[in-house]
Backbone of each chain as ProteinMPNN parsed JSONL, in Angstrom:
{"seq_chain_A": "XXXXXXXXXXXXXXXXXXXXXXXXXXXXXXXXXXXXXXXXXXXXXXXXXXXXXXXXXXXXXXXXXXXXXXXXXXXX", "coords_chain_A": {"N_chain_A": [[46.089, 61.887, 167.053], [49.805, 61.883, 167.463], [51.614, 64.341, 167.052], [55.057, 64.903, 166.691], [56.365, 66.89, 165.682], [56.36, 70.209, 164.149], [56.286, 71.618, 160.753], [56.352, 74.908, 159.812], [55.909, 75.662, 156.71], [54.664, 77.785, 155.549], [54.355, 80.822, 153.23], [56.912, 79.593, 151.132], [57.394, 78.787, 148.673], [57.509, 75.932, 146.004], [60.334, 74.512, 144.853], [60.73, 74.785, 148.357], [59.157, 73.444, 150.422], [59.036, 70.892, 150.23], [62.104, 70.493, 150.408], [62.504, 71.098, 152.934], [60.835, 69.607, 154.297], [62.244, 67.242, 153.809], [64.6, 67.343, 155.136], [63.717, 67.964, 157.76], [62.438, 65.71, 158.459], [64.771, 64.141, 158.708], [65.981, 64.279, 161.431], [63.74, 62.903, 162.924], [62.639, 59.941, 164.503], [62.026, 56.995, 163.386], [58.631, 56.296, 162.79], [57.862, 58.552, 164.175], [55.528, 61.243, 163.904], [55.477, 64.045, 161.415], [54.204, 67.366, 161.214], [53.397, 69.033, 158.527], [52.68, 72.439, 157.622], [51.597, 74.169, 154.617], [51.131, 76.696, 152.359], [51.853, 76.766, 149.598], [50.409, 76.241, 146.318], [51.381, 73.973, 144.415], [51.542, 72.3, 146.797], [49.618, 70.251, 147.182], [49.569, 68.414, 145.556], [52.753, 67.326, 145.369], [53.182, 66.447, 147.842], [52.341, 63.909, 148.379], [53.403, 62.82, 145.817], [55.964, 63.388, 146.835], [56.033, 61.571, 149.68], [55.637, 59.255, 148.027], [57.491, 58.281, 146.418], [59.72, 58.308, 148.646], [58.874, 56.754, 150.551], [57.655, 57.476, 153.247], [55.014, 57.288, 155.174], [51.962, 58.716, 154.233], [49.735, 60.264, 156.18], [47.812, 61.82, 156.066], [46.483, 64.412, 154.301], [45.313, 67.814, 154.281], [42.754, 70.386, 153.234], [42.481, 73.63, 154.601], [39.739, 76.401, 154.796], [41.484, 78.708, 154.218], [43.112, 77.956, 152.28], [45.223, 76.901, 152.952], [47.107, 74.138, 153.83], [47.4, 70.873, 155.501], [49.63, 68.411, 156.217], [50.183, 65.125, 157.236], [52.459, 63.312, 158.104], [54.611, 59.99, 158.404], [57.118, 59.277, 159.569], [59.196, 56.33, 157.564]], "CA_chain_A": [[47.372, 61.719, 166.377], [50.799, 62.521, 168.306], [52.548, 65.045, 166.465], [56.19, 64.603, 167.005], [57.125, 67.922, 165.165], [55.672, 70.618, 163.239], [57.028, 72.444, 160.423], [55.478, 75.624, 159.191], [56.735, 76.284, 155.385], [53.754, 78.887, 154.643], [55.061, 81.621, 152.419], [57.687, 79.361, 150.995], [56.789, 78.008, 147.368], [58.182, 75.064, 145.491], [60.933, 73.451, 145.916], [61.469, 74.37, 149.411], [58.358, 73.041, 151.315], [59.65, 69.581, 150.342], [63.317, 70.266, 150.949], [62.841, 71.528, 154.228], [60.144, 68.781, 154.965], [62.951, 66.258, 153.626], [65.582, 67.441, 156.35], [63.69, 67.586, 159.085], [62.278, 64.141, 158.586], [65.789, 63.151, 159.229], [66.01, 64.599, 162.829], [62.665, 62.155, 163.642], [62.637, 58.344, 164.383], [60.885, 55.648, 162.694], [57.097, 56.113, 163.43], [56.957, 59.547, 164.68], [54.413, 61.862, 162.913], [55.361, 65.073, 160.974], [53.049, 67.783, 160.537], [53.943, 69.903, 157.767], [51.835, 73.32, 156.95], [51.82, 75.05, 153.202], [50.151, 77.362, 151.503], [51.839, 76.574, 148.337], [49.329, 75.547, 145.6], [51.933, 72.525, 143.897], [52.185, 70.965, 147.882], [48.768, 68.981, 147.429], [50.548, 67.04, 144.789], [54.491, 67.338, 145.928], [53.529, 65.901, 149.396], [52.05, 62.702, 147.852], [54.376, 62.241, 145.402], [57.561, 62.851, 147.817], [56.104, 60.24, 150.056], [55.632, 57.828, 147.593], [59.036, 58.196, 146.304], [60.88, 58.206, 149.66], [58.862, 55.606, 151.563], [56.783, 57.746, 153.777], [53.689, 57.045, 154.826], [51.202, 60.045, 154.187], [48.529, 59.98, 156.716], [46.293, 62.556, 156.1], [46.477, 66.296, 153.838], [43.796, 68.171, 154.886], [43.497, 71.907, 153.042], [41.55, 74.562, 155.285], [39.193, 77.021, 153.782], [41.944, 79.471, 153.851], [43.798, 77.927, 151.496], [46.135, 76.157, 153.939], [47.798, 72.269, 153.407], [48.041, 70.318, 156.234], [50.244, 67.232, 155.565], [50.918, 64.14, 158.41], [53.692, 62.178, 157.401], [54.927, 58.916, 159.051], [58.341, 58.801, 159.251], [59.398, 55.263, 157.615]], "C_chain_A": [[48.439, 62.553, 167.094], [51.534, 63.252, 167.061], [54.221, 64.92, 167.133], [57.105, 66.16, 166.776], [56.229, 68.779, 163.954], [56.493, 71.873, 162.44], [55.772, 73.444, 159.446], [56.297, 76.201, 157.673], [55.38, 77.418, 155.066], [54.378, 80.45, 154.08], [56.152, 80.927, 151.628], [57.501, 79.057, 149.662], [58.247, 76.569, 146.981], [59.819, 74.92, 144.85], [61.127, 73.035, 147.709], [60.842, 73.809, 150.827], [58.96, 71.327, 151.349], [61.148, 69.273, 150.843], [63.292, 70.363, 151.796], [62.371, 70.523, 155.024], [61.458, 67.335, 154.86], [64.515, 66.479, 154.987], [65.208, 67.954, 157.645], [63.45, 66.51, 159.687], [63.344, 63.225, 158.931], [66.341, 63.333, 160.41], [64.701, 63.401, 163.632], [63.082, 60.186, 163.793], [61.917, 58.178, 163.811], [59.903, 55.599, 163.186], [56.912, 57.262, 163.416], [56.349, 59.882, 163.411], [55.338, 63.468, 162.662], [54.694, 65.942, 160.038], [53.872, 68.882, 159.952], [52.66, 71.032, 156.968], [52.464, 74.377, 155.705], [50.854, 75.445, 152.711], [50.64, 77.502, 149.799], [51.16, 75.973, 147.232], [49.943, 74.32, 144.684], [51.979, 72.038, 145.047], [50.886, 70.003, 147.822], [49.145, 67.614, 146.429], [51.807, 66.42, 145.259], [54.033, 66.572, 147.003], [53.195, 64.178, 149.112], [53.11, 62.062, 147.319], [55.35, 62.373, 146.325], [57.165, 61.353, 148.789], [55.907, 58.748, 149.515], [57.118, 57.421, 146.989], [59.828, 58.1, 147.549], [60.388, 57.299, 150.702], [58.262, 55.764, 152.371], [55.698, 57.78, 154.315], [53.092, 58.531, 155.175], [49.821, 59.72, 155.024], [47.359, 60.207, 156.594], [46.898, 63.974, 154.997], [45.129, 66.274, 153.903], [44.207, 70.04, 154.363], [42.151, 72.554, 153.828], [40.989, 75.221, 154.051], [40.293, 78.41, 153.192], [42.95, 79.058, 152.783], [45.02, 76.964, 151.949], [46.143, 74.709, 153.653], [48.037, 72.314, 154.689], [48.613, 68.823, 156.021], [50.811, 66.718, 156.832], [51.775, 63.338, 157.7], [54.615, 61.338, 158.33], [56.264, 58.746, 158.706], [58.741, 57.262, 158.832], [60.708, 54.533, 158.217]], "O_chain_A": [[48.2, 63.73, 167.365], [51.989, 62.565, 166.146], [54.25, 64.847, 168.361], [58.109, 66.518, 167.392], [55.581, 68.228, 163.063], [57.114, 72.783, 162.989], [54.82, 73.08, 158.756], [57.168, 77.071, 157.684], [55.428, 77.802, 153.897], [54.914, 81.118, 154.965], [56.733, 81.886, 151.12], [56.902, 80.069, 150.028], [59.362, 76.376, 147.464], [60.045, 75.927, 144.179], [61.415, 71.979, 148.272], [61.427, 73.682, 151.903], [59.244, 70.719, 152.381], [61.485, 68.261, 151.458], [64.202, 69.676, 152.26], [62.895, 70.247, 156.103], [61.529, 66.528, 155.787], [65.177, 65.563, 155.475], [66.009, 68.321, 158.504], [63.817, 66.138, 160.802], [63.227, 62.056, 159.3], [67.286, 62.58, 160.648], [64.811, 63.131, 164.828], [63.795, 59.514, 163.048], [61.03, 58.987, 163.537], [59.867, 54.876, 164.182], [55.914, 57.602, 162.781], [56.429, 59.32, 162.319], [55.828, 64.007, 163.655], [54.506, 65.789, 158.831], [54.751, 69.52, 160.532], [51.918, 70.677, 156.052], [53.441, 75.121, 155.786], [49.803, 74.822, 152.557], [50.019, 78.136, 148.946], [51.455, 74.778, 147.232], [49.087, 73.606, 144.16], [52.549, 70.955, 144.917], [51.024, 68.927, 148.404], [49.037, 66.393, 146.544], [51.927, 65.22, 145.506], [54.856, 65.663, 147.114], [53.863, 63.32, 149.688], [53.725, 61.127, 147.83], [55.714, 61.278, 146.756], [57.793, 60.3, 148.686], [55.95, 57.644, 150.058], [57.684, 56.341, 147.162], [60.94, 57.652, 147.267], [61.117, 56.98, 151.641], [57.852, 54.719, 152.877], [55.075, 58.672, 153.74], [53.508, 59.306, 156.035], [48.944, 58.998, 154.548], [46.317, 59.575, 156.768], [48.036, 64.352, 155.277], [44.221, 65.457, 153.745], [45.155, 70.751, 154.698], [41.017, 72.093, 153.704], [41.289, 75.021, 152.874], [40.103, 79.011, 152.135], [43.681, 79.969, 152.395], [45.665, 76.344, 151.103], [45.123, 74.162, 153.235], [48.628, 73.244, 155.238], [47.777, 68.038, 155.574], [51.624, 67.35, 157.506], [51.51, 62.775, 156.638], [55.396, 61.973, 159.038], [56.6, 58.15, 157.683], [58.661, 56.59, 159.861], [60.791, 53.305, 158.204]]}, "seq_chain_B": "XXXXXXXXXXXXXXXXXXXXXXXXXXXXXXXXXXXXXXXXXXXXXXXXXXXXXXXXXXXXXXXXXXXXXXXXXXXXXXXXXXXXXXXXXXXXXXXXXXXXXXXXXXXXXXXXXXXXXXXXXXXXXXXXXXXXXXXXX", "coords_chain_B": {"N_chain_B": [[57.112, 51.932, 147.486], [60.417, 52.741, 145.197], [62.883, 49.928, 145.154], [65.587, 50.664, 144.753], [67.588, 53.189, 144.3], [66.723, 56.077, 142.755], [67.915, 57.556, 139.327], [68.937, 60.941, 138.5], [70.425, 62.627, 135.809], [71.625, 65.435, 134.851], [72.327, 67.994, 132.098], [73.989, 70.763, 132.288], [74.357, 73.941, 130.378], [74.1, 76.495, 129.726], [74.388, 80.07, 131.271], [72.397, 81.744, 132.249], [70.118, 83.324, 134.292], [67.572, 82.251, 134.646], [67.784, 79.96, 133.67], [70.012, 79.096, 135.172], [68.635, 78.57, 137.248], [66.435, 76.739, 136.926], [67.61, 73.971, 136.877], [68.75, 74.196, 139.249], [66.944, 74.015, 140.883], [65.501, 71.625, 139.82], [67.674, 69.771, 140.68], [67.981, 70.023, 143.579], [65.272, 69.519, 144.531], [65.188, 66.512, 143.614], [66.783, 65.422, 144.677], [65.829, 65.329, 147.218], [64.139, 64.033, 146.7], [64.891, 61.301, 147.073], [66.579, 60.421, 144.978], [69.574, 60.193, 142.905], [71.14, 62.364, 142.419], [73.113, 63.83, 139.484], [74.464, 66.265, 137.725], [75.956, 67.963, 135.325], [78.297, 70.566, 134.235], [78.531, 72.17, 131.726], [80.563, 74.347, 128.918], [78.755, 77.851, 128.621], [77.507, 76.963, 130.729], [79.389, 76.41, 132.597], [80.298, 78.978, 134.083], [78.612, 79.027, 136.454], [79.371, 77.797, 138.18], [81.649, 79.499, 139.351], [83.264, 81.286, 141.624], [81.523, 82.883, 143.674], [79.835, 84.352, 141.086], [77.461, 85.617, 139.066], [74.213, 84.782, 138.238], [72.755, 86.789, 135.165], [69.935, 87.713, 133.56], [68.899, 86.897, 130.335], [70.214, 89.012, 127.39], [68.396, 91.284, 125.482], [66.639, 91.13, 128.026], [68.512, 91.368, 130.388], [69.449, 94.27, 131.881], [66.614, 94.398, 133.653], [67.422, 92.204, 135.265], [67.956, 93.04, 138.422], [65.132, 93.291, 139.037], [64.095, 91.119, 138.673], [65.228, 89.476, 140.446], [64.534, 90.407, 142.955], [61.73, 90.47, 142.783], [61.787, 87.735, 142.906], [63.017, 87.542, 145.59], [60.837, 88.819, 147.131], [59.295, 86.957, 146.832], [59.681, 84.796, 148.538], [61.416, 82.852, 146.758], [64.108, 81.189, 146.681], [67.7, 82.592, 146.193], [69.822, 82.127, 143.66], [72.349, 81.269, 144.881], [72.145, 80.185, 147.183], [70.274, 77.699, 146.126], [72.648, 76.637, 145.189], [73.881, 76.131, 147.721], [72.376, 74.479, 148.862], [72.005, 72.188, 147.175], [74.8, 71.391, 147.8], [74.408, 70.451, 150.146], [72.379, 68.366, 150.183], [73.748, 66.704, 148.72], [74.03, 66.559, 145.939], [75.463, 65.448, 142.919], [77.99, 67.305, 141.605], [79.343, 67.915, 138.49], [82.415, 69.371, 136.686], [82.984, 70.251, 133.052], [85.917, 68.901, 131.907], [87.073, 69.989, 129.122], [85.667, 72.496, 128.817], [86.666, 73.716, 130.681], [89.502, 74.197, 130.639], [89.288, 75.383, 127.974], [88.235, 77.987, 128.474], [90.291, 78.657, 130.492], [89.197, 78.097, 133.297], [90.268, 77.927, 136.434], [90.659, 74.911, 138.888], [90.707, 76.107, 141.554], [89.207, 78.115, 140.986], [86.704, 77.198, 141.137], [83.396, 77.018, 142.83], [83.154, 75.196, 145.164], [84.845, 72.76, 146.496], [84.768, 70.277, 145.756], [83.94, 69.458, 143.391], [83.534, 67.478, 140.602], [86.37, 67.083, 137.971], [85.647, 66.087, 134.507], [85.355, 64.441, 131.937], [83.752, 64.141, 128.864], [83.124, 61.521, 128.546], [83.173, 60.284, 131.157], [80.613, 61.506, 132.356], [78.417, 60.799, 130.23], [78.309, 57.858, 130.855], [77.149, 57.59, 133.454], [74.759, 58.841, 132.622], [73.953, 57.398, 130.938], [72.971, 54.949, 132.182], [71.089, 56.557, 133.508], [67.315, 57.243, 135.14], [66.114, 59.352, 134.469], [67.613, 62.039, 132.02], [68.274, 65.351, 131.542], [68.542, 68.056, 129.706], [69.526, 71.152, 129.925]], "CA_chain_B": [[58.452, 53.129, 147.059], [61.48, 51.994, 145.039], [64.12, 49.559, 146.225], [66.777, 51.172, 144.32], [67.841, 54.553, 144.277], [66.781, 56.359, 141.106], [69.278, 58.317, 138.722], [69.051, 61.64, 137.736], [71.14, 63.448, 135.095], [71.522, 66.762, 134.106], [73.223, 69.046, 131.993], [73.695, 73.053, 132.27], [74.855, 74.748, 129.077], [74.169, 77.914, 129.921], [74.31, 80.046, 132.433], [71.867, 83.011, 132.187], [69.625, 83.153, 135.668], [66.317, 81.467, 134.622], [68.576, 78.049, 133.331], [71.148, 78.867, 136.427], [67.844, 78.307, 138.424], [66.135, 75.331, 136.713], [68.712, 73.072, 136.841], [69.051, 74.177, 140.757], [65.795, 73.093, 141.668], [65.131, 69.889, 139.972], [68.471, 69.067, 141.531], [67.31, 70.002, 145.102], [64.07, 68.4, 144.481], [65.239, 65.242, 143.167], [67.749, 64.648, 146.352], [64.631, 65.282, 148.152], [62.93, 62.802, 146.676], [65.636, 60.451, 147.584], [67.424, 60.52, 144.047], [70.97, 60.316, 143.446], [71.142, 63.598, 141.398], [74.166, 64.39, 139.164], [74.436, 67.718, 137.164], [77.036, 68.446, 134.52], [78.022, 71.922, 134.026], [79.626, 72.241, 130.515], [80.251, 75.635, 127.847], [78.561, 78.072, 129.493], [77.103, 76.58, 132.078], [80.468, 76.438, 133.824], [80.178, 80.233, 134.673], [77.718, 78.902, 137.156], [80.231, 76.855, 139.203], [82.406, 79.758, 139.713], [82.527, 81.578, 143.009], [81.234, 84.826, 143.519], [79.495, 84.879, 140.072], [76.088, 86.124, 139.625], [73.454, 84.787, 136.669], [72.159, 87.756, 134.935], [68.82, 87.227, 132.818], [69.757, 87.273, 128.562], [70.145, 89.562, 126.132], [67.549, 92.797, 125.83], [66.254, 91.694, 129.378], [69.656, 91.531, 130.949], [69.298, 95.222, 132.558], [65.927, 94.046, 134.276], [68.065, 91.086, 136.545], [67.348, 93.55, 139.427], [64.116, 93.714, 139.148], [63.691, 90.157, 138.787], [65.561, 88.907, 141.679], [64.017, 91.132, 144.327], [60.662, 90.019, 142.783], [61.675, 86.268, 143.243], [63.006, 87.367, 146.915], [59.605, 88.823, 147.602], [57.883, 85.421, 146.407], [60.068, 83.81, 149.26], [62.297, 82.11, 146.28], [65.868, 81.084, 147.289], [68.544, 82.676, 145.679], [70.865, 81.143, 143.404], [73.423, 81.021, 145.519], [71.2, 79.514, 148.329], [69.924, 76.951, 145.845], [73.648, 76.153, 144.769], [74.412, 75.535, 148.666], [71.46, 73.179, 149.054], [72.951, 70.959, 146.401], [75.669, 70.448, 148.312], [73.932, 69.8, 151.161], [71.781, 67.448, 149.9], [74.416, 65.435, 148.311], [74.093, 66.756, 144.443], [76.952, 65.267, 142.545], [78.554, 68.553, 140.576], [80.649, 67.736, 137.663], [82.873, 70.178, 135.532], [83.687, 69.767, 132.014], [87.424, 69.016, 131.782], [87.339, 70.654, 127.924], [85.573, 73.678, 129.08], [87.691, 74.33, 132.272], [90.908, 74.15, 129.781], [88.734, 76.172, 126.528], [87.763, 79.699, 129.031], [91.144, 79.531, 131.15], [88.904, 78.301, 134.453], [90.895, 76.557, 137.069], [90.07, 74.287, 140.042], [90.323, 76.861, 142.592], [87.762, 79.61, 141.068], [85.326, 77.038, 141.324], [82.924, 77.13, 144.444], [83.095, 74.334, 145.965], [86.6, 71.935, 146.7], [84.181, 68.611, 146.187], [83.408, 69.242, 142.425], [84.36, 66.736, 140.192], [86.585, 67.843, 136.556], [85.301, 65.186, 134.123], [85.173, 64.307, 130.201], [81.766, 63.812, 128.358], [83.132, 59.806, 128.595], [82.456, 60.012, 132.468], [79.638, 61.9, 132.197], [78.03, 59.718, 129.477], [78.351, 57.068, 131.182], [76.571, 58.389, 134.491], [73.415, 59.39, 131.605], [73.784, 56.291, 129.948], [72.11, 54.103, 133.335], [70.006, 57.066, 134.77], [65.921, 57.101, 135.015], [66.143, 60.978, 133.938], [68.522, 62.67, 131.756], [67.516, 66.428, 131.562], [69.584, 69.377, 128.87], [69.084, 72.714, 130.225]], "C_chain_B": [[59.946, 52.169, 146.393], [62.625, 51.421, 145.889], [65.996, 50.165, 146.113], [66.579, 52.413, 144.213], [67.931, 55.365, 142.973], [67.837, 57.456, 140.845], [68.805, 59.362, 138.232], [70.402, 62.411, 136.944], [71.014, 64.452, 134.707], [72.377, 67.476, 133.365], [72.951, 70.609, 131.453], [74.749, 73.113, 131.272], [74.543, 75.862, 129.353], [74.385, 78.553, 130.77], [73.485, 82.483, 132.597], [70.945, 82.613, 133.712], [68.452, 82.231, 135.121], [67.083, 79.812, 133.966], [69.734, 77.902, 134.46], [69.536, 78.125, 137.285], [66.712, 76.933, 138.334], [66.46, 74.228, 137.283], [68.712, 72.812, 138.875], [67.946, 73.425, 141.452], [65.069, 72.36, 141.535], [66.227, 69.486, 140.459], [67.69, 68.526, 142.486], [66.27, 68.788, 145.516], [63.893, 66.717, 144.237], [66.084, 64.631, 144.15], [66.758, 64.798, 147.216], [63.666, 64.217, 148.459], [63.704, 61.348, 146.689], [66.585, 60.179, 146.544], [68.864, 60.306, 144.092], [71.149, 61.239, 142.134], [72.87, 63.839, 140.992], [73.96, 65.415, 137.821], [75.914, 67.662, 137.047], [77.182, 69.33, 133.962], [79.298, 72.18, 132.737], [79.132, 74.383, 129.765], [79.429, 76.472, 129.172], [78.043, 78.277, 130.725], [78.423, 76.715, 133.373], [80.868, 77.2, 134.827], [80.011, 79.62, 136.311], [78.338, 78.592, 138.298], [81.457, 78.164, 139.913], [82.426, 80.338, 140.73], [82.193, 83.103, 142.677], [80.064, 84.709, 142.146], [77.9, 84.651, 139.968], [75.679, 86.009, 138.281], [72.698, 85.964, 136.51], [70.603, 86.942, 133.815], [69.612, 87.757, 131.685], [69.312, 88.155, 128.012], [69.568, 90.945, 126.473], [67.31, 92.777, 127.456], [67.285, 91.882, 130.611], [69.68, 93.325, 132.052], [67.742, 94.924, 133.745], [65.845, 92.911, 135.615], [67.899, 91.78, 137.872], [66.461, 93.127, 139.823], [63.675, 92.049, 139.348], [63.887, 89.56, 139.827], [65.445, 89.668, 142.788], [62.668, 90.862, 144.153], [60.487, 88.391, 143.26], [61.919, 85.788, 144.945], [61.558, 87.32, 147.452], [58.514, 87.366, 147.739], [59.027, 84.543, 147.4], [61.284, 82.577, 148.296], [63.825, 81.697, 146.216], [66.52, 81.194, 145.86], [69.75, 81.433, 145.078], [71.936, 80.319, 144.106], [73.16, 79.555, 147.036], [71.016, 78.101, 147.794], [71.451, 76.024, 145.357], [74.127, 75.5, 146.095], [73.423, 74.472, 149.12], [71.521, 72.133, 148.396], [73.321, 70.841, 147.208], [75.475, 69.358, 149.304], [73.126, 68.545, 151.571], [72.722, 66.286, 149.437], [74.128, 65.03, 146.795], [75.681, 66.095, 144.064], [77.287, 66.192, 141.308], [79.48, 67.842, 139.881], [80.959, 68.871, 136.642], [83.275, 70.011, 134.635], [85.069, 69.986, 131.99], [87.71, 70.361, 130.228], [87.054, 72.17, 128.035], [86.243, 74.677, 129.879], [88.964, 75.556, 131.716], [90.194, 75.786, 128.586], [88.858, 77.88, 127.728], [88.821, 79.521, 129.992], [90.397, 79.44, 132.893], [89.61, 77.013, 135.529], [90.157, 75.716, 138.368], [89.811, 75.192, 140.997], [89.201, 78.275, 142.205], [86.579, 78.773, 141.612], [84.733, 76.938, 142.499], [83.113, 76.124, 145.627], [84.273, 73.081, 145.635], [85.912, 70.415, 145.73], [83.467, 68.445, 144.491], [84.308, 68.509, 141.533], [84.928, 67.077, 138.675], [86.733, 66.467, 135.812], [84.698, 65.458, 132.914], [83.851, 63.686, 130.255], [81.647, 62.198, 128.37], [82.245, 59.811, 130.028], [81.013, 60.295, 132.684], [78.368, 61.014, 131.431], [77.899, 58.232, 130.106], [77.69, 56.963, 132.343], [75.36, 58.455, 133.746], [73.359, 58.2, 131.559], [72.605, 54.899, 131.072], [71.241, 55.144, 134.28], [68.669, 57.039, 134.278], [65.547, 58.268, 134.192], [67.239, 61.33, 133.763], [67.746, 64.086, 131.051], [68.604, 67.284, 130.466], [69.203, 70.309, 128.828], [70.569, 73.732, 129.579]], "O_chain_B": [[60.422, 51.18, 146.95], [63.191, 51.938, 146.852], [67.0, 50.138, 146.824], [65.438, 52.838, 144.031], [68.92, 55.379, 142.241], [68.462, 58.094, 141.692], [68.044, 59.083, 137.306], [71.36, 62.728, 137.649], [70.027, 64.545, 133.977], [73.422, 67.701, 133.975], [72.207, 71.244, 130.705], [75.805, 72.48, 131.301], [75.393, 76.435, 128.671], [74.768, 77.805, 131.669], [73.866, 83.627, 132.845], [71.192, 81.508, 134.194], [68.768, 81.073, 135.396], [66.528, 78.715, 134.023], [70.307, 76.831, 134.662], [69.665, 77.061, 137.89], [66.269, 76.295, 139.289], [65.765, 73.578, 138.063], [68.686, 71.779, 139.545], [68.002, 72.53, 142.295], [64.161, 72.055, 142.308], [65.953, 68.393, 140.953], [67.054, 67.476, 142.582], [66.283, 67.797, 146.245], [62.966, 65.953, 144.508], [66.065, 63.425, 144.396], [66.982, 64.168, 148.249], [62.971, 63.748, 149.36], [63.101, 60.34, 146.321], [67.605, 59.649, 146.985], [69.423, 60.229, 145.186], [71.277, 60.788, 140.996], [73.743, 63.992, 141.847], [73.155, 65.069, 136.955], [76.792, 67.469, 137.888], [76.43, 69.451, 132.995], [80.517, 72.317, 132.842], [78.209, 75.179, 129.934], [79.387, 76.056, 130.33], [78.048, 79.226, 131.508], [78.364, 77.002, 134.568], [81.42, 76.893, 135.884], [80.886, 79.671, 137.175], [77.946, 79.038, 139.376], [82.106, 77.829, 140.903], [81.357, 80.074, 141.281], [82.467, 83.987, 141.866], [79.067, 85.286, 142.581], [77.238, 83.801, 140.564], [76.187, 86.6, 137.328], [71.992, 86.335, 137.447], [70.503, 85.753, 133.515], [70.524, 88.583, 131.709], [68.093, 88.326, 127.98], [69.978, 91.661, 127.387], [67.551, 93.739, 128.186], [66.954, 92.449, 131.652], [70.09, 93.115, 133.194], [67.976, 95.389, 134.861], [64.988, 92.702, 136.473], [67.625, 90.924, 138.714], [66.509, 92.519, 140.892], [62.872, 91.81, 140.25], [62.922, 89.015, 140.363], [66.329, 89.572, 143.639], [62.047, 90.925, 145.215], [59.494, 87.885, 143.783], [61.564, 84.773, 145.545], [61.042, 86.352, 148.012], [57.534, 86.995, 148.384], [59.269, 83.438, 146.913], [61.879, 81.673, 148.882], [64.537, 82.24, 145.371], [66.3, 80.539, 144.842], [70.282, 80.45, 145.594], [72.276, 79.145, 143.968], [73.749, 78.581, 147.503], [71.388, 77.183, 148.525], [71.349, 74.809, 145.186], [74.738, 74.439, 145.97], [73.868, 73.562, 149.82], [71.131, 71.077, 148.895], [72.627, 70.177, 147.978], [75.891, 68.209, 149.448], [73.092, 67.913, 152.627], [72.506, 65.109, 149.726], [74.006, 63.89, 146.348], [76.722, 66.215, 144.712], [76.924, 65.897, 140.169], [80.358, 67.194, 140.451], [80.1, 69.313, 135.88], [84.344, 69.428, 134.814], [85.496, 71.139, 132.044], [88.395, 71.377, 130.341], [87.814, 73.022, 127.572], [86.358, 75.902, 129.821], [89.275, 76.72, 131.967], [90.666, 76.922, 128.568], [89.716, 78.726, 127.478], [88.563, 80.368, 130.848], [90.726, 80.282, 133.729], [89.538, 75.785, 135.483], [89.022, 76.058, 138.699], [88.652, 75.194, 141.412], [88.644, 79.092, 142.938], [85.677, 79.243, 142.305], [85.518, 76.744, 143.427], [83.192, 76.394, 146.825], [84.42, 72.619, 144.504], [86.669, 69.655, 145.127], [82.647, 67.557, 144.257], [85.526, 68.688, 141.523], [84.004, 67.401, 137.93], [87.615, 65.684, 136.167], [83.841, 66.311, 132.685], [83.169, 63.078, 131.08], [80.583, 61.589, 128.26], [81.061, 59.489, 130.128], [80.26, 59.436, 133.143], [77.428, 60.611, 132.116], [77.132, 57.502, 129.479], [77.484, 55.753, 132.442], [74.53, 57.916, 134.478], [72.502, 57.749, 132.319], [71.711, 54.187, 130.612], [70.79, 54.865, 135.392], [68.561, 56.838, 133.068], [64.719, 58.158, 133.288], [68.084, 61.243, 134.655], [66.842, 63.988, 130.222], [69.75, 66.869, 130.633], [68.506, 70.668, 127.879], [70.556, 74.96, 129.656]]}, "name": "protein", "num_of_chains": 2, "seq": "XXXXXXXXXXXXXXXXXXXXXXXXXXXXXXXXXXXXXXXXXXXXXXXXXXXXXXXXXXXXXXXXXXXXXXXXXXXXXXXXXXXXXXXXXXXXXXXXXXXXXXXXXXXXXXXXXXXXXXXXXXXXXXXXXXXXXXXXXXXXXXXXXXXXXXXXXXXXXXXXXXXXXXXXXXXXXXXXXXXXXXXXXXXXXXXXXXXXXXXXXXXXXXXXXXXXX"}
């Protein structure tokens, strides 16, 4: 999987893993991939729901053992 | 994902820090999620809009607003002020109550931002009246 861009929100909590993920997604074209890492414990939900609300496709979240979210997201 | 652009509504009545900060970040969150967020800041919610002015927590815990907002820095949580400029940025639509503006003596230029709109509970109401979510903080 080509990563296009990776944003690290870890330390950040809710709201601003999604806001931040929502304005960088608008620096990417149509297709690329953005990987977005959180250690916030609402982003295994938030990342779902934002991409089902905004059109996104969600490729993959994947949480490490440390606790870590990784979230691919398909720019639409 | 929807084809239309859903509606949120809100309105701030108060304006102590834990309802200044609600309000801020189901905005945020809801222009995030592609929303077309509008927030109506009536009574004293209007505080909120003004510049410079800083929500304290209520009542007995009101002396503890320190303590709280250097605990919410530590937790990485964006300041009011922060969360008030990410509205804009996002493309929150701010409205001020015309009645309240007039009632506490607050004019167009205290408030923070040039792009806020001064608007009766008709306009407002009417904005609620077709959104998906109407919220009263």
């Amino acid at each position: 999987m080509e990563v296009a861009k990776t944003l690290d929100t870890r330390g950040m909590l809710c709201p601003m893993p999604i806001i931040k993920t929502k304005k960088v997604i608008q620096e990417l074209q149509p297709g690329e991939i953005l990987e977005v890492i959180a250690d916030d414990p609402g982003a295994k939900e938030d990342f779902p729901a934002w991409c089902e609300q905004t059109g996104n496709e969600l490729l993959k979240l994947e949480e490490k053992e440390n606790g870590d979210i990784y979230v691919y997201i398909k720019k639409r | 994902m929807a084809e239309e652009r859903k509606k949120i509504a809100i309105v701030v009545s108060e304006s102590s820090l834990d309802k200044a900060m609600m309000p801020m970040i189901l905005a945020t969150t809801g222009a995030a999620l592609d929303a077309e967020v509008h927030v109506f800041f009536t009574f004293w919610g209007m505080n909120l809009l003004k510049k410079d002015y800083k929500p304290k927590l209520k009542g007995m815990m009101k002396p503890f607003t320190g303590m709280m907002i250097s605990k919410m820095k530590k937790h990485n949580i964006p300041t009011f002020e922060e969360l008030r400029q990410q509205c804009k940025e996002l493309g929150v639509k701010i409205y001020a109550c015309s009645t309240t503006m007039d009632l506490m003596d607050i004019k167009k230029e205290d408030l923070f931002d040039k792009s806020i709109e001064v608007v009766g509970a008709a306009k407002f109401l009417q904005i609620a009246l077709d959104a998906d979510v109407t919220l009263f903080i």
